[in-house]
N, C-alpha and C positions, 0 to 999 in steps of 0.2 A: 183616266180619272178613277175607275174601280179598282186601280192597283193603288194609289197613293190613298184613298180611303182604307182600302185593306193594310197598309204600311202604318197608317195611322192607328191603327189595331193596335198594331206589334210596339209603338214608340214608346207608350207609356210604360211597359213593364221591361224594355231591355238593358236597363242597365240598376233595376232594384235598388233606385234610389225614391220613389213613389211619394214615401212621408215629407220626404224635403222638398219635392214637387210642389206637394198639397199644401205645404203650409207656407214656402215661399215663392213659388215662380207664379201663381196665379193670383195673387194678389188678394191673402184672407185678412188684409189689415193687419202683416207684420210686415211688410215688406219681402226683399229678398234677402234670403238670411246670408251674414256675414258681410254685412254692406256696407260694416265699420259707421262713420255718421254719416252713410247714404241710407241709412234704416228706417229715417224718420218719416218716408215721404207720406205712407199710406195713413197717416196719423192727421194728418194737417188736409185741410180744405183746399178745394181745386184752388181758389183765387188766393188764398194766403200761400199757399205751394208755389204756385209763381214768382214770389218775391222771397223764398226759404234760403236759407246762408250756402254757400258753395260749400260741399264736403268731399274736397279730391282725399287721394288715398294713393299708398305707392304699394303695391298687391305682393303679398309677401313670395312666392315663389313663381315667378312669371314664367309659362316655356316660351322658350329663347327664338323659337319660329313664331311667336305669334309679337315681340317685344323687339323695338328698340329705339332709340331715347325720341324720335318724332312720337310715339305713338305713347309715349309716358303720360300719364294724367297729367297736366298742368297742374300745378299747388299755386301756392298763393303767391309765393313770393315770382312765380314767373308769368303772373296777371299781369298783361300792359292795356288794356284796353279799354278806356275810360267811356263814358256816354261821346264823351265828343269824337273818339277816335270811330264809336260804329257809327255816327252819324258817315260821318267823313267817310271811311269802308263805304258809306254806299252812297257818298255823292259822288266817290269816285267810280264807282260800278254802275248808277246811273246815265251819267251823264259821258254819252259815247255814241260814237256814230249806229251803232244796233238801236238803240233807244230811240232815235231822229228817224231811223229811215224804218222803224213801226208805224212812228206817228206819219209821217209822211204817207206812209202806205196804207192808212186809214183814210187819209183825204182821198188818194189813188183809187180805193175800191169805193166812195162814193158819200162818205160821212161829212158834215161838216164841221168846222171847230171846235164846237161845245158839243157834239156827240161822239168824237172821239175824244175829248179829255175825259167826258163822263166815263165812256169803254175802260180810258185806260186807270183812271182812278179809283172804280169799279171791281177793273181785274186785280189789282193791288191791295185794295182793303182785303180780300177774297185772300191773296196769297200772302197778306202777314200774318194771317192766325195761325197757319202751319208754320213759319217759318221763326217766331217766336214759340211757338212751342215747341220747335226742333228744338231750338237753341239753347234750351232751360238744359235738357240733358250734358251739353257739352260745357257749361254756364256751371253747374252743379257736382260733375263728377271730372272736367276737365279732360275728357274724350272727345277723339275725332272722327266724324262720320263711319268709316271703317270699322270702327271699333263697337262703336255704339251698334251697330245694323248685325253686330254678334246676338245681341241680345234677342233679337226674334227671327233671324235668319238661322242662327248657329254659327259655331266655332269656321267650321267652312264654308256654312250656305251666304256667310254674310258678304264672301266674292262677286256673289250672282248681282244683289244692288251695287254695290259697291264699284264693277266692271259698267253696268249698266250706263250709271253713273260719269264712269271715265269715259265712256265712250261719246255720250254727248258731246263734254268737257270737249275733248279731244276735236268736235267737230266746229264748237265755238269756238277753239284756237285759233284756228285754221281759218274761220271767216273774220277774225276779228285782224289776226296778222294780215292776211289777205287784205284790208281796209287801209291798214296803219302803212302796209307797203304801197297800197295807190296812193296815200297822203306822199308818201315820198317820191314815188313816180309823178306826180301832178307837180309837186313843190319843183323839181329839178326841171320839169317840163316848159315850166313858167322861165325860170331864170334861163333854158336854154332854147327858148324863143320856139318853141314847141318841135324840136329836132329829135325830141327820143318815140316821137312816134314812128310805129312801126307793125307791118302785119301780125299777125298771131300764128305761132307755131300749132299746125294742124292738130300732131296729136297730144300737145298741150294745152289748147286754149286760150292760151293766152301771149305776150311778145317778149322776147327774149329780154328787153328795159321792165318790163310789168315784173317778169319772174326774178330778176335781178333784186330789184326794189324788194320785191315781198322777201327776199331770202334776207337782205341788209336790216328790216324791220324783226325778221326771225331771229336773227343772231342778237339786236339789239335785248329782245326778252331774254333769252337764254342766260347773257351775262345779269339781270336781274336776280333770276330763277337761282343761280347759283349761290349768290349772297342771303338767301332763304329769308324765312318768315318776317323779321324785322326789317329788311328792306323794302319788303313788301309794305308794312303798315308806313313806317316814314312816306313814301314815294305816295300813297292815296292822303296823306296830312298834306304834305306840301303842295298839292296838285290841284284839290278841291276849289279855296280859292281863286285859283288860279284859270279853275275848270270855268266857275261861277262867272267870274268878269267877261270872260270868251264867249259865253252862252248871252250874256248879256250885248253883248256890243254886236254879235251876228241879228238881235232881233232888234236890235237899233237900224243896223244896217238895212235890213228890211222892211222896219219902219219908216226910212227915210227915201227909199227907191220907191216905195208904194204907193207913198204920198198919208200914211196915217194908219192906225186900225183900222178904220171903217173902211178902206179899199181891200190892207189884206185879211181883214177876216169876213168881206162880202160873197164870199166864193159860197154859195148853198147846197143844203144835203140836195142829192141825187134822189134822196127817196121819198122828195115831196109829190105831191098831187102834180098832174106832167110832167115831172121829173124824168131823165133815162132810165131809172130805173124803182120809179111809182110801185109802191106796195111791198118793197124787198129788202126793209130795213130790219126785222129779224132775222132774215135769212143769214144776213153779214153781221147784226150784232154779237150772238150766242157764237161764230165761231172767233171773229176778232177779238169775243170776251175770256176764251177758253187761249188764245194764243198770247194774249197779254197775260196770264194765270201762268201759261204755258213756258213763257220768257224768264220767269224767275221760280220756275218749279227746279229748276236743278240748284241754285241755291236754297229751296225750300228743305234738300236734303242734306247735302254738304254744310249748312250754315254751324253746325259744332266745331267743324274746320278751326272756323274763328271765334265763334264766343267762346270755347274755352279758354281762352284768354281775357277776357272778360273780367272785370273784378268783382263785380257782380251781378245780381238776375237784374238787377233793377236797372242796372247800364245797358245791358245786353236788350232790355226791353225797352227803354224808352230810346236809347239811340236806334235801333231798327223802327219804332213807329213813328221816330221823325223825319229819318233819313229816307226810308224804303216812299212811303206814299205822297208826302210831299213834294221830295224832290222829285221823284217820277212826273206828278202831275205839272212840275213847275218845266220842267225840261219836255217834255211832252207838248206843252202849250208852246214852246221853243218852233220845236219842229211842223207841228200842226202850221202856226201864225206864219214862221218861214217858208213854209211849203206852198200853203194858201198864195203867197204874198207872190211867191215867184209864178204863177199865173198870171197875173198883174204885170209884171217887171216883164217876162221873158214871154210869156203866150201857153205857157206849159208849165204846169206840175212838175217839179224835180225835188223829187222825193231823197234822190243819194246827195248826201251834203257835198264830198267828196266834188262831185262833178258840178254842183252848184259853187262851191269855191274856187271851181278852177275858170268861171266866168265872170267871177268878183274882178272889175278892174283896176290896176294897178299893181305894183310888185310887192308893197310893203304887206297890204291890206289882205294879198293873197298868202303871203308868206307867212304872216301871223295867225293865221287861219286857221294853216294845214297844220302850222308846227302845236294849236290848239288839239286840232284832232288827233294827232301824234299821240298827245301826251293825253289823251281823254281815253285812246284806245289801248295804251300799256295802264293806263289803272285799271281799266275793265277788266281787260283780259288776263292776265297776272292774278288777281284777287279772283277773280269767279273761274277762270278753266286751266290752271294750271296747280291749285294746290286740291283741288277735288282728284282728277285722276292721280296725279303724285301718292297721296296717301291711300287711293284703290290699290297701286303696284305696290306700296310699301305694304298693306294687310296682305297680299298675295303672296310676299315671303320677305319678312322683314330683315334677315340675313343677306340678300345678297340687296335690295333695292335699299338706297337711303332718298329723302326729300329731294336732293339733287339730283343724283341717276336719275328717280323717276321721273320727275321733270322737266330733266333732255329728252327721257324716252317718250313722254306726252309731246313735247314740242315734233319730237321727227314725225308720230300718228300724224300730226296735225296737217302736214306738208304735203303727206301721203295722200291724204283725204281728197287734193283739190278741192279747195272749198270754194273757191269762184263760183263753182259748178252748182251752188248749193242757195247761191240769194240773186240768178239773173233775173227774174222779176218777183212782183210783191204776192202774187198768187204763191210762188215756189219759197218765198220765203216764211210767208202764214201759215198757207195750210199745208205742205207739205212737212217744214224744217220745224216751225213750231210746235204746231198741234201735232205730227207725227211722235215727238220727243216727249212731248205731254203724257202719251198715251202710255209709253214705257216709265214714266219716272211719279206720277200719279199715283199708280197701285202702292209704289214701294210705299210712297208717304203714308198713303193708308193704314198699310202695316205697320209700319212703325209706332204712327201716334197710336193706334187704338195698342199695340204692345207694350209701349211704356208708363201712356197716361191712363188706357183701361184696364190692362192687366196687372200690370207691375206697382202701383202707384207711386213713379214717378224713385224708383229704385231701382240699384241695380248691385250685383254682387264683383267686384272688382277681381277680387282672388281669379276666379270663375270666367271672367271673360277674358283673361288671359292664360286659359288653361285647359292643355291638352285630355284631361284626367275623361276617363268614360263618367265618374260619376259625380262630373262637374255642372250647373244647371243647364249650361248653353250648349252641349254637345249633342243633345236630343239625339236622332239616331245619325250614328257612324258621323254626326258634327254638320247636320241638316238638318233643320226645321220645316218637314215634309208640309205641316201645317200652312207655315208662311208660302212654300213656293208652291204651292197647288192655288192657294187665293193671291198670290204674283199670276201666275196663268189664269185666273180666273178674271180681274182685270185686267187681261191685256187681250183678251181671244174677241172680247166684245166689239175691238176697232179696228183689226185687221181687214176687214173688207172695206171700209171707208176708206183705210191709209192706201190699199191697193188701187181703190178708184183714183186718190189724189195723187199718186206718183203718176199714174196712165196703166199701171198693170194691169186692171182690169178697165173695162170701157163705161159699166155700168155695176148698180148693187141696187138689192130694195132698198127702199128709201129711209125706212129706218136705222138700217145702218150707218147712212148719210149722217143721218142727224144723230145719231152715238157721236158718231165719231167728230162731227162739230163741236161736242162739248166733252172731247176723249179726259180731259186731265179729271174733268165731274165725276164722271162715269167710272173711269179706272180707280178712283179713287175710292168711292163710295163702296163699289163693289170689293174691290179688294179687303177694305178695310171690314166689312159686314162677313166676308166669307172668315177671313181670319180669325174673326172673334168666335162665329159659330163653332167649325174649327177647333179651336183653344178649347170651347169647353167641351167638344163633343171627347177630344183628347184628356181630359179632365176627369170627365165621366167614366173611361174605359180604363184609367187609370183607378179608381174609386174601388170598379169591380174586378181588379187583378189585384187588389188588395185582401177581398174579403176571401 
């Protein structure tokens, strides 16, 4: 750490550009100079700024490794995205088996009905503040996460989230294809009177029909993947609907096997007075609250992805605050009510819908089901982990990678991953896969917002982020924002010994690490974002005095 403090020294004066510094990367109420009409932001009030006119811009000399046409500002004329299409964007990203089998998994660790919709409606209010203020940037200058995370990372530091990032992506592929391919293994299972059961290959885990199926589910995305970004939006328009009636008729089903609400949502918290587990309803709120935060933090950051296509802030923001927390809390009470219910019906909690469909009787009833989850699981996954890593490989070198390559190359990570391996039960799926991924993707957001909205106000210089130049703003030193990744390390060192308890690496931690790391996306967040800003000015300052 006393080396990048000392580095911080040196940033301000190495490339003797100081006055252009001072007046626009810090934000003295011009904005960042040459920001074309992105100039205007730091003039205009935080809440009127939220709803301010989109000002794309095509940067007059781009270098050609950092540019190509994925990573073009969107203009106006290549806006498709109405309020109803982000509604839609996120009933289709909603509503998927990962969504079910959280809620599921909150009755599983001991909540009842209405304290896990409150958990998850809770974590949701909590993660659309960030994730409409992501969106204003990508909404306003028609940039995609990549691009955007130049601005307080730097011209190269901005790989470091950006990889980050993909890497998650990369690991929800892989459990979401892994889902969409048991939907098809269960479906073929059904119709062939349950003959594709079969051991599990040792050092894969899984049966040579399971691995089959997931690969037919794999290639299904791929051919998606290829026809790029409008396929993408079409296919979450048509599906919603679609999603909606499915979600509907599965908790009809379970109202009718149950015998009513009042049987299936009679299942009680665990954490009453003699309860099993009396007195331990904190313990499991604060990290269920940070894994439902945790669940849509990686869209928290990618989400410029999509609103730069957006037509404008005002879509981008009222379809995200109708889409993200309503339909979560509506679909949430789905899985919850179903989940409760199948105590009732079956004697046990079954939290994977997958495997509760494959107990649904009759062939129609099950076949409509799966082919439901099918197509709930290619909206998901498609829109949230396939175009996040794509355009991390394409900032990494936009000459050889286009939207498509990188695409295939996320889908193969994905396979790579084993992600079976990654949600066998609800402990391993919360506190490990959640809150772990929290912990890394938290700080970034930190950084960001307090970069754009505190520093910058809510500007940026176009020319500049796509340019190589030493004495461009965002090249900071050698094209690193020592500043940003030192408070990236500084939110992320705090929850490594929690994450180590929760994998098994280590057996035990004090206990306050414990509980960092229960609420790692808080914590990383906070911290990051407070070190950064200190940071920014103490770099500020030493710039000030290499002036005089």
């Amino acid at each position: 750490m006393i080396s990048i403090f000392g580095r911080l020294a040196s940033q301000g004066d190495a490339c003797g550009r100081q006055e252009r510094l001072l007046s626009a990367k810090w934000g003295d109420g011009r904005g960042d100079d040459g920001g074309g009409d992105g100039r205007d932001g730091a003039g205009v009030g935080f809440w009127e700024g939220l709803l301010e006119p989109i000002a794309p811009q095509v940067p007059s000399d781009p270098d050609r490794s950092l540019w190509n046409e994925d990573f073009a500002p969107t203009m106006a004329s290549g806006r498709m995205f109405s309020t109803l299409d982000m509604a839609c964007l996120w009933i289709g990203l909603v509503v998927g088996v990962p969504t079910y089998y959280m809620a599921g998994s909150l009755v599983e660790l001991g909540m009842a009905w209405w304290q896990g919709i409150l958990t998850v409606l809770i974590g949701n209010l909590v993660v659309l503040v960030p994730m409409v203020l992501s969106g204003h940037a990508g909404t306003k200058f028609g940039v995609p996460f990549p691009v955007l995370a130049r601005a307080s990372f730097g011209i190269r530091g901005a790989n470091v989230p950006s990889l980050l990032r993909a890497l998650v992506a990369c690991g929800w592929f892989g459990i979401q294809t892994w889902i969409g391919g048991q939907a098809i293994y269960q479906l073929l299972n059904t119709l062939l009177k349950g003959s594709l059961t079969g051991g599990a290959v040792p050092w894969l885990g899984i049966s040579v029909a399971e691995f089959g199926c997931f690969m037919v589910f794999w290639l299904l995305q791929v051919g998606i993947i290829w026809n790029g970004i409008e396929s993408i939006r079409e296919l979450e328009k048509l599906s919603a609907p679609i999603l909606i009636l499915l979600s509907g008729a599965l908790l009809a089903w379970a109202y009718i096997q149950a015998g009513g609400f009042g049987p299936m949502l009679s299942l009680p918290s665990q954490f009453i007075p003699g309860g099993p587990k009396e007195g331990q309803f904190w313990q499991t709120f604060f990290p269920a609250l940070t894994a439902n935060v945790g669940f849509w933090a990686t869209l928290s950051l990618n989400i410029p992805d999509f609103t730069r296509y957006s037509k404008s802030q005002a879509d981008q923001l009222t379809g995200q605050a109708i889409g993200l927390p309503l339909f979560m809390a509506a679909f949430t009470f789905v899985g919850l009510a179903v989940t409760s219910a199948t105590v009732v019906i079956f004697g046990q909690a079954i939290s994977d819908p997958i495997q509760l469909l494959a107990r649904i009787d009759g062939v129609l009833p099950t076949l409509l089901s799966l082919v439901g989850v099918i197509l709930a699981t290619l909206t998901t996954n498609i829109a949230a982990n396939v175009v996040a890593p794509a355009n991390a490989l394409v900032n990494l070198n936009p000459s050889i990678f286009s939207f498509r390559t990188a695409g295939l190359f996320t889908a193969i990570i994905g396979i790579l991953l084993q992600p079976w391996r990654l949600i066998q039960t609800s402990q391993d799926y919360i506190y490990t896969w959640l809150i772990g991924y929290s912990a890394l993707l938290g700080p970034v957001g930190g950084i960001m917002l307090v970069d754009y909205f505190g520093l910058r106000g809510r500007s940026l210089n176009i020319d500049d982020i796509f340019s190589r130049d030493k004495g461009a703003l965002y090249w900071y030193t050698n094209g690193y924002n020592i500043a940003a990744l030192a408070a990236l390390f500084a939110g992320i060192i705090p929850n490594i010994p929690g994450f180590l308890v929760a994998t098994g690496v280590l057996k035990n931690c004090p206990h306050i690490f414990t509980v960092i790391y229960d609420n790692a996306w808080f914590v990383g967040f906070c911290i990051a974002g407070l070190v950064y800003w200190a940071l920014s000015k103490r770099q500020l300052q030493t710039m000030r005095v290499a002036e005089v």
